[in-house]
N, CA, C and O of each residue as an XYZ file, in Angstrom:
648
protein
N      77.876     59.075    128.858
C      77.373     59.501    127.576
C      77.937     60.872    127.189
O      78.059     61.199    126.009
N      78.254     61.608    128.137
C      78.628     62.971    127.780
C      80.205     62.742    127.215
O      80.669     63.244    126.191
N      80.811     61.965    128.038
C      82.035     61.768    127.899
C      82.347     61.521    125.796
O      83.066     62.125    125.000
N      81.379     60.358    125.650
C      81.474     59.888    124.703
C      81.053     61.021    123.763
O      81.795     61.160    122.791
N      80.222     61.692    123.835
C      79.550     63.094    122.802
C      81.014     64.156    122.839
O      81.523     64.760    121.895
N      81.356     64.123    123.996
C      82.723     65.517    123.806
C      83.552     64.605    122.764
O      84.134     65.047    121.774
N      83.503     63.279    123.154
C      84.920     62.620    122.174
C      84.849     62.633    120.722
O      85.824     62.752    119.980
N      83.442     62.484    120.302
C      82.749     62.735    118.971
C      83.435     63.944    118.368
O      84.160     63.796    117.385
N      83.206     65.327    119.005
C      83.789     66.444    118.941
C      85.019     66.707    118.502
O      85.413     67.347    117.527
N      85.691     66.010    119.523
C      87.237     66.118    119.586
C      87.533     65.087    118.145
O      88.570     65.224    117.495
N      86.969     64.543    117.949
C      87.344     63.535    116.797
C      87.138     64.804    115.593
O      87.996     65.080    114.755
N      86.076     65.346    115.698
C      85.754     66.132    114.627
C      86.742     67.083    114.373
O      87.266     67.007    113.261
N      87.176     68.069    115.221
C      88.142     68.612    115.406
C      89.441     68.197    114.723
O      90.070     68.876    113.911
N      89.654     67.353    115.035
C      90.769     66.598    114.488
C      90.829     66.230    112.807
O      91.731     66.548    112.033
N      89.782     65.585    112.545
C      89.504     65.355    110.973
C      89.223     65.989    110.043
O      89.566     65.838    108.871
N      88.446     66.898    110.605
C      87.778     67.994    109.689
C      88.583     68.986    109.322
O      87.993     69.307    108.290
N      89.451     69.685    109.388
C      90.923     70.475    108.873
C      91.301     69.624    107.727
O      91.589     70.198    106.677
N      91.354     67.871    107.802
C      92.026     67.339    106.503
C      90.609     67.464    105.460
O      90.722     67.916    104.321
N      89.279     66.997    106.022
C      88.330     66.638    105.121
C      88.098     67.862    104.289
O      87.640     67.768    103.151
N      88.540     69.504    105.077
C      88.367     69.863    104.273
C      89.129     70.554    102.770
O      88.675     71.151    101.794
N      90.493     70.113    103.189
C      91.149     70.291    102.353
C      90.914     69.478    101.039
O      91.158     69.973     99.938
N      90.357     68.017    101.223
C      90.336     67.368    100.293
C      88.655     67.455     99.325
O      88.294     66.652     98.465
N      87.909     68.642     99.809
C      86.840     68.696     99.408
C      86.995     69.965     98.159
O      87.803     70.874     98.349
N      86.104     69.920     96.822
C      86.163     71.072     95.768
C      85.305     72.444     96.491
O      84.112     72.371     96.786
N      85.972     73.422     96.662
C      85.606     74.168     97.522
C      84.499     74.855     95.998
O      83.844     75.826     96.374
N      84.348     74.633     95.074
C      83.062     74.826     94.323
C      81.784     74.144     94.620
O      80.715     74.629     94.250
N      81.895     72.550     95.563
C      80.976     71.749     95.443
C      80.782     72.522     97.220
O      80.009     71.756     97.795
N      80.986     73.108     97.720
C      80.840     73.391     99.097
C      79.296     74.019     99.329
O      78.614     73.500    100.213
N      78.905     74.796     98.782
C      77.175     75.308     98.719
C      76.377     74.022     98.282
O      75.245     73.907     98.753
N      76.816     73.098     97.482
C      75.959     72.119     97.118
C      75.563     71.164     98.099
O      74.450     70.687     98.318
N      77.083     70.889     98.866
C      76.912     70.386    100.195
C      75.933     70.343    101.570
O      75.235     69.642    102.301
N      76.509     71.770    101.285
C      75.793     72.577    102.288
C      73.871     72.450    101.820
O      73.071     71.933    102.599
N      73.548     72.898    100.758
C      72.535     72.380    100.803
C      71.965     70.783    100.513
O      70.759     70.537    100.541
N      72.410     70.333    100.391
C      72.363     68.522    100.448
C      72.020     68.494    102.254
O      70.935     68.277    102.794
N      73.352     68.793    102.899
C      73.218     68.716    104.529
C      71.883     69.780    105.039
O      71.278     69.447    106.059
N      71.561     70.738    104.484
C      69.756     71.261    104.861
C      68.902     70.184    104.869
O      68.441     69.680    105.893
N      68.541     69.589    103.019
C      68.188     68.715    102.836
C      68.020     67.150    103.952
O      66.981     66.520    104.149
N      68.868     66.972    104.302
C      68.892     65.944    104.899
C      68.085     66.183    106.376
O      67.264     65.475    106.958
N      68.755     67.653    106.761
C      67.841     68.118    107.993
C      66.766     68.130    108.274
O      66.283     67.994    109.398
N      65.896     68.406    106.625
C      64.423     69.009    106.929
C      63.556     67.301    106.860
O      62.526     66.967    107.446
N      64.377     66.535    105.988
C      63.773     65.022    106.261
C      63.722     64.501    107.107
O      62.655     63.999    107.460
N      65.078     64.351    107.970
C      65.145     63.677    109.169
C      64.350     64.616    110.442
O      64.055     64.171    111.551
N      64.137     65.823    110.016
C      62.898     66.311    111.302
C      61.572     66.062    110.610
O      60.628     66.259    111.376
N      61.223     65.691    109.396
C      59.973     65.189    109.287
C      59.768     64.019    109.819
O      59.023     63.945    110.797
N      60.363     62.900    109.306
C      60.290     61.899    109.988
C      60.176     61.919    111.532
O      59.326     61.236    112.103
N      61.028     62.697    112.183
C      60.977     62.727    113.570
C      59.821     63.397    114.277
O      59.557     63.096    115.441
N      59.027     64.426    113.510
C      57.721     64.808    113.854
C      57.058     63.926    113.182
O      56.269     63.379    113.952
N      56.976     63.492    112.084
C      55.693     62.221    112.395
C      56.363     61.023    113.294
O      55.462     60.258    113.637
N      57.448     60.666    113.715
C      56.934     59.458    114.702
C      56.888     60.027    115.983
O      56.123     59.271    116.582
N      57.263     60.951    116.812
C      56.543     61.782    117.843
C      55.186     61.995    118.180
O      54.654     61.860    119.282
N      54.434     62.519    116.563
C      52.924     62.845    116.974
C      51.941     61.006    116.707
O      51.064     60.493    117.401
N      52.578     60.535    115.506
C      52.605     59.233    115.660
C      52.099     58.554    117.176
O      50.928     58.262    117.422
N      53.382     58.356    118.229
C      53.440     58.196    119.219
C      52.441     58.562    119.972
O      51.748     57.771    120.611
N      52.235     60.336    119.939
C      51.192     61.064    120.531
C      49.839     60.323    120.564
O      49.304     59.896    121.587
N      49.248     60.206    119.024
C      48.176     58.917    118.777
C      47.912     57.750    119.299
O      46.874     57.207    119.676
N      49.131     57.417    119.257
C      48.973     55.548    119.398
C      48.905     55.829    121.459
O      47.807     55.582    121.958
N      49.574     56.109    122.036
C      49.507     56.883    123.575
C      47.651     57.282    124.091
O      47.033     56.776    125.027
N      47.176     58.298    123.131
C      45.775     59.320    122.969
C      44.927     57.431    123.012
O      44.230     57.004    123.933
N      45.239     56.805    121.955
C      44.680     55.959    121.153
C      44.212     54.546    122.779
O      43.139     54.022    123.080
N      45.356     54.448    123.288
C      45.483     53.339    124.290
C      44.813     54.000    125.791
O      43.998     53.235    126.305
N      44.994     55.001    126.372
C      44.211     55.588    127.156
C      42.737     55.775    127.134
O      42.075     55.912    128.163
N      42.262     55.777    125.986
C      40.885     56.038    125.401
C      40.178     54.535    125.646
O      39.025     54.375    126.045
N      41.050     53.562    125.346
C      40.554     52.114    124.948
C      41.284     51.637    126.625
O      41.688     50.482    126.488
N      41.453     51.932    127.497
C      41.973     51.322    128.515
C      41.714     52.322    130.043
O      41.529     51.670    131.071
N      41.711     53.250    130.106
C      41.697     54.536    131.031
C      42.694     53.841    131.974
O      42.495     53.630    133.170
N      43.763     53.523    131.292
C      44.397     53.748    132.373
C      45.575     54.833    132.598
O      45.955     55.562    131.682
N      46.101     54.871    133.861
C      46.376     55.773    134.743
C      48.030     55.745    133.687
O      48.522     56.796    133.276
N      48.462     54.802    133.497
C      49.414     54.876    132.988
C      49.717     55.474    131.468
O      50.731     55.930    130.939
N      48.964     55.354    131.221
C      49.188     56.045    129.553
C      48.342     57.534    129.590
O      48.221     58.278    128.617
N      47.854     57.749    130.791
C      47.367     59.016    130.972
C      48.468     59.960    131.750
O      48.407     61.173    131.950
N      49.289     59.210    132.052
C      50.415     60.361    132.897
C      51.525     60.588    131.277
O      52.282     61.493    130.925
N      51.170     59.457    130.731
C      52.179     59.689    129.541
C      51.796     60.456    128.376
O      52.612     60.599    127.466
N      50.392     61.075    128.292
C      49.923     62.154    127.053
C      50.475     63.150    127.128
O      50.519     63.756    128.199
N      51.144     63.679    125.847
C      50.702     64.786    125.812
C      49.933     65.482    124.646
O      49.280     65.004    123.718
N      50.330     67.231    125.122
C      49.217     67.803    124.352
C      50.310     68.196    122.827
O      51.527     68.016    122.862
N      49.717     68.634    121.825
C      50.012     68.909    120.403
C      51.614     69.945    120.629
O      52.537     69.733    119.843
N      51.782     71.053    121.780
C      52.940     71.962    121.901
C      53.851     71.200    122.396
O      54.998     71.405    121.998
N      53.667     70.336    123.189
C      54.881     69.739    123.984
C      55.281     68.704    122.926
O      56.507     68.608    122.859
N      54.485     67.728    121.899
C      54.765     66.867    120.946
C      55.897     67.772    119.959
O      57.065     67.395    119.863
N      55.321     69.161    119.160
C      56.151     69.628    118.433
C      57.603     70.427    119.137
O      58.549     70.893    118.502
N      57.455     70.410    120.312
C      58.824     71.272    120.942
C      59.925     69.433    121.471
O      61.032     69.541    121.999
N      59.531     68.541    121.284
C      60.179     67.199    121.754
C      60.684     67.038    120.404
O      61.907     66.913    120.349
N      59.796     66.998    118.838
C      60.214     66.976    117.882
C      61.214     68.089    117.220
O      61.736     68.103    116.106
N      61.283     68.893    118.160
C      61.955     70.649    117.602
C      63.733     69.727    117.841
O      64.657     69.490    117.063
N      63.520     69.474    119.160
C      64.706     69.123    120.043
C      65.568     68.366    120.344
O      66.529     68.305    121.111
N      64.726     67.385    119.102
C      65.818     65.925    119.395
C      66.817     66.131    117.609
O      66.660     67.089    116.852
N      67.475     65.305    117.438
C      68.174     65.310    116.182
C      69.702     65.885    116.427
O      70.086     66.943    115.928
N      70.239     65.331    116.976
C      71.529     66.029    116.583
C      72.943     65.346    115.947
O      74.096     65.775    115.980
N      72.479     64.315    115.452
C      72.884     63.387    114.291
C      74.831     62.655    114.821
O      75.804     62.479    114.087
N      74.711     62.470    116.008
C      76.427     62.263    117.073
C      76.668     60.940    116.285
O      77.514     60.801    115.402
N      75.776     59.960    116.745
C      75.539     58.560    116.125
C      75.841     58.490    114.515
O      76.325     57.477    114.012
N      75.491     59.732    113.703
C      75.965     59.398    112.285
C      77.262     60.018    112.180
O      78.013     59.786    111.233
N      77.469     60.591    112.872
C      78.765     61.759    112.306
C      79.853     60.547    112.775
O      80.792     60.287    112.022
N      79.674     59.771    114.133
C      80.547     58.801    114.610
C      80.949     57.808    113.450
O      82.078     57.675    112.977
N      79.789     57.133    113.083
C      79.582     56.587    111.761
C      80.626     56.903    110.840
O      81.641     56.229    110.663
N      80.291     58.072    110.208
C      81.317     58.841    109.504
C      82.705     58.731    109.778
O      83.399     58.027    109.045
N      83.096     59.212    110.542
C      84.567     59.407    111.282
C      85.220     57.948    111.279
O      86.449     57.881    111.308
N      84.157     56.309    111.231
C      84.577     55.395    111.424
C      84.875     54.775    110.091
O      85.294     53.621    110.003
N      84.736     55.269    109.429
C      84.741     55.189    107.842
C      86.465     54.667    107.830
O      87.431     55.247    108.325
N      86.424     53.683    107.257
C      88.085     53.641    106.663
C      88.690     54.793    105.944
O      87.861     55.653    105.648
N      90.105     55.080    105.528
C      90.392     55.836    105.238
C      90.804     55.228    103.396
O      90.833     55.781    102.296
N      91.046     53.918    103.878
C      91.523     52.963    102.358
C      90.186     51.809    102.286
O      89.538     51.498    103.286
N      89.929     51.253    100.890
C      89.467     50.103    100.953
C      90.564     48.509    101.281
O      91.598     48.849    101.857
N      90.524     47.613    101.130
C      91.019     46.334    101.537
C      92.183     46.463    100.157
O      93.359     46.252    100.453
N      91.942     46.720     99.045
C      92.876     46.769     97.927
C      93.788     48.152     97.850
O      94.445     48.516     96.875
N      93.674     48.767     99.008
C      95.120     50.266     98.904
C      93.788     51.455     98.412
O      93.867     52.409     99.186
N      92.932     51.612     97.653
C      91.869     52.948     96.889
C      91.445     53.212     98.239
O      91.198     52.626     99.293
N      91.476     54.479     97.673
C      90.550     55.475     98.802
C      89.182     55.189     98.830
O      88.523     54.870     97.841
N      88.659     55.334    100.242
C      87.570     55.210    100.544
C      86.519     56.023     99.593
O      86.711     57.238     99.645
N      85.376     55.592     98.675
C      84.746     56.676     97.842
C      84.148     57.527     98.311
O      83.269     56.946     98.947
N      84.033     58.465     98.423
C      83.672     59.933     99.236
C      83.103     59.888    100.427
O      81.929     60.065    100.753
N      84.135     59.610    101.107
C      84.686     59.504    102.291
C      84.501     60.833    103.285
O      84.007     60.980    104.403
N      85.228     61.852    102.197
C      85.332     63.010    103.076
C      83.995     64.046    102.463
O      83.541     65.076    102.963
N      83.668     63.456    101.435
C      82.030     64.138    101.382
C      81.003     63.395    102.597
O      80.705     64.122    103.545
N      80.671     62.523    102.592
C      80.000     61.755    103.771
C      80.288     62.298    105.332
O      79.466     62.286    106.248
N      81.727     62.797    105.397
C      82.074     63.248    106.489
C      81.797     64.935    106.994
O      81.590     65.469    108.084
N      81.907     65.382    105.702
C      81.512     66.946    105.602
C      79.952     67.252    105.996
O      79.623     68.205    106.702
N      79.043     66.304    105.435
C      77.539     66.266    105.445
C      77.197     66.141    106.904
O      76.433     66.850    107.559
N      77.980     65.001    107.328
C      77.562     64.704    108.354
C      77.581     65.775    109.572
O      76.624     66.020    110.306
N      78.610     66.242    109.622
C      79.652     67.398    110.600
C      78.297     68.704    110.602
O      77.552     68.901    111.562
N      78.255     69.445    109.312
C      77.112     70.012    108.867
C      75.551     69.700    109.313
O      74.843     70.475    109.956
N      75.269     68.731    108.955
C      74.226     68.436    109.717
C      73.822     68.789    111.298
O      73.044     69.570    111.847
N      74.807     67.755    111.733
C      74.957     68.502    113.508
C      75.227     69.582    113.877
O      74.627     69.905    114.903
N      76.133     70.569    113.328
C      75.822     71.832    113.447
C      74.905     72.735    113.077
O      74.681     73.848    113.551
N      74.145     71.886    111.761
C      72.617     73.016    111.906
C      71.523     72.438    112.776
O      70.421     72.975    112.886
N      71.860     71.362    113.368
C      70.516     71.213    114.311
C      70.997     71.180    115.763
O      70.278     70.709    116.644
N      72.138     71.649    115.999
C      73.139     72.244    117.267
C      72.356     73.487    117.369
O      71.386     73.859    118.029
N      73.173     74.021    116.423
C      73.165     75.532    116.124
C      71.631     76.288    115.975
O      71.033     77.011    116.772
N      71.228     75.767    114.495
C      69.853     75.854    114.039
C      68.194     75.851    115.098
O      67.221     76.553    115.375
N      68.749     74.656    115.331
C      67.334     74.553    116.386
C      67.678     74.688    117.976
O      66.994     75.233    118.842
N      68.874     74.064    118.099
C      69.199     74.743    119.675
C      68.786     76.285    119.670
O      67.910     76.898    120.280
N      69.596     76.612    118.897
C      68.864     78.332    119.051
C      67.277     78.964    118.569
O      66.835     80.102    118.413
N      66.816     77.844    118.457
C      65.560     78.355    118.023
C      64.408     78.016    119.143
O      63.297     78.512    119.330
N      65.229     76.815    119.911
C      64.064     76.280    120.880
C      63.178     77.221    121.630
O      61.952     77.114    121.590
N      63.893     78.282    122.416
C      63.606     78.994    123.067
C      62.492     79.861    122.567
O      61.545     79.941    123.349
N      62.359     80.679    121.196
C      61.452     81.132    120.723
C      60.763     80.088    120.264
O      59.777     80.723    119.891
N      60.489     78.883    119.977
C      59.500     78.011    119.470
C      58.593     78.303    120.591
O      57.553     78.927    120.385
N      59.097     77.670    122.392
C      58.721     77.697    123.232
C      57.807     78.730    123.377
O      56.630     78.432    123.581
N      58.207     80.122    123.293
C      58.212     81.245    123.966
C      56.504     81.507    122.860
O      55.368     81.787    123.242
N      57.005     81.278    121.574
C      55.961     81.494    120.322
C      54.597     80.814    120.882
O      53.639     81.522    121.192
N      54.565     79.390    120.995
C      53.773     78.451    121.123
C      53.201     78.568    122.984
O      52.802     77.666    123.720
N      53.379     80.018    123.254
C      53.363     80.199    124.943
C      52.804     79.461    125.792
O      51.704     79.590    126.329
N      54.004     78.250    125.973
C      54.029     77.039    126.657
C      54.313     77.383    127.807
O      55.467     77.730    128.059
N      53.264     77.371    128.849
C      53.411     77.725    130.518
C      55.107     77.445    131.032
O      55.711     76.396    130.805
N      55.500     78.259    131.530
C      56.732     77.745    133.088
C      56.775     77.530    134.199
O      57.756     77.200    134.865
N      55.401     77.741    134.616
C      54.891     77.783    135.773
C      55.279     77.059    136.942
O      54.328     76.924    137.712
N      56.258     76.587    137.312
C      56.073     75.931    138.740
C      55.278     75.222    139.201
O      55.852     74.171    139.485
N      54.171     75.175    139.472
C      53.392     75.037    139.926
C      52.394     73.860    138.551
O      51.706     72.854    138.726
N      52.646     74.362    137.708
C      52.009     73.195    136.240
C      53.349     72.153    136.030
O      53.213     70.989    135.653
N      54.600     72.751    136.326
C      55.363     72.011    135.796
C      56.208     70.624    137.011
O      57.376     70.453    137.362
N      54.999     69.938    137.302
C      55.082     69.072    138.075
C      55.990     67.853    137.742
O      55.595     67.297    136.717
N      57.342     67.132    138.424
C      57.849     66.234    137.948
C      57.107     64.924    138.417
O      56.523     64.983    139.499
N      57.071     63.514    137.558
C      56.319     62.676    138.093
C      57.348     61.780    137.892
O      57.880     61.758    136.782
N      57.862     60.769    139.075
C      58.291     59.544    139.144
C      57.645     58.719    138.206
O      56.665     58.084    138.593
N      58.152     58.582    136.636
C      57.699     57.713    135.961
C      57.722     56.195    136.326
O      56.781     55.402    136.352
N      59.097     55.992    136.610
C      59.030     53.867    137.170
C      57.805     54.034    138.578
O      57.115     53.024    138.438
N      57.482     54.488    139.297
C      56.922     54.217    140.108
C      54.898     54.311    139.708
O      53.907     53.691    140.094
N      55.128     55.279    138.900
C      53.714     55.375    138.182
C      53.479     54.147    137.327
O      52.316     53.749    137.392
N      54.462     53.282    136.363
C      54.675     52.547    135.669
C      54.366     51.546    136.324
O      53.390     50.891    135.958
N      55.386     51.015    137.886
C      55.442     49.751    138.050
C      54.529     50.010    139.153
O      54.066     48.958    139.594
N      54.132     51.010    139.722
C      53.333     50.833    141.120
C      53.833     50.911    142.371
O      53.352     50.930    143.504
N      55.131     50.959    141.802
C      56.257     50.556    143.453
C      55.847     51.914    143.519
O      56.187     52.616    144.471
């Protein structure tokens, strides 16, 4: 998987020098905020199906006590720092990059290299953006480090019993 995420990169690398030549460097702030835009949706969505999750998890332990959906709760800080942390949009930008360059009749692909710009953007503000923010979310929301709390649990074996 890593292999495949550096190659993403390297693809980007590669394309993005042409995409941006072919972009109106007037429409570039508009972009740019379009690609915010898209950020602050796709982490809503991703915090409601996280705390979502959180519920339906809270919801089945309550109605079952069992052991298994009780090793799997958590509490409200660890839900919003899982939702802080995921998103980094590899899967769309790939997308992007896979984009033809022509349609089947010789025309250029229709904004092609806008779709590709957004995308690129995106992953770098939630690279950039929230990678660098995790740490103070953490630090804000003074989520223990403790050693001693931060116990790892063999999930398949809690799961299956083995």
């Amino acid at each position: 998987m890593f292999i495949l995420n550096g190659l993403v990169f390297v693809l980007i690398g590669l394309e993005f020098p042409y995409v941006l030549e072919n972009i109106d460097r007037q429409q570039l702030i508009l972009l740019i905020g379009y690609s915010f835009i898209f950020c602050l949706v796709a982490l809503i969505i991703r915090m409601a199906r996280v705390f979502l999750q959180k519920i339906n998890i809270d919801r089945a332990f309550r109605k079952t006590q069992s052991s298994r959906f009780e090793d799997a709760q958590l509490d409200w800080k660890s839900s919003l720092i899982i939702s802080w942390s995921g998103m980094r949009g590899i899967v769309s930008l790939a997308t992007a990059l896979a984009l033809p360059v022509t349609l089947t009749d010789g025309s250029a692909f229709p904004q092609r290299d806008t779709i590709i710009f957004i995308a690129v953007v995106t992953v770098l503000i939630t690279l950039v953006g929230q990678g660098l923010s995790l740490p103070m979310l953490v630090k804000r929301l003074n989520v223990s480090t403790d050693k001693k709390e931060d116990q790892r649990i063999d999930l398949p074996s809690k799961i299956t019993g083995r």
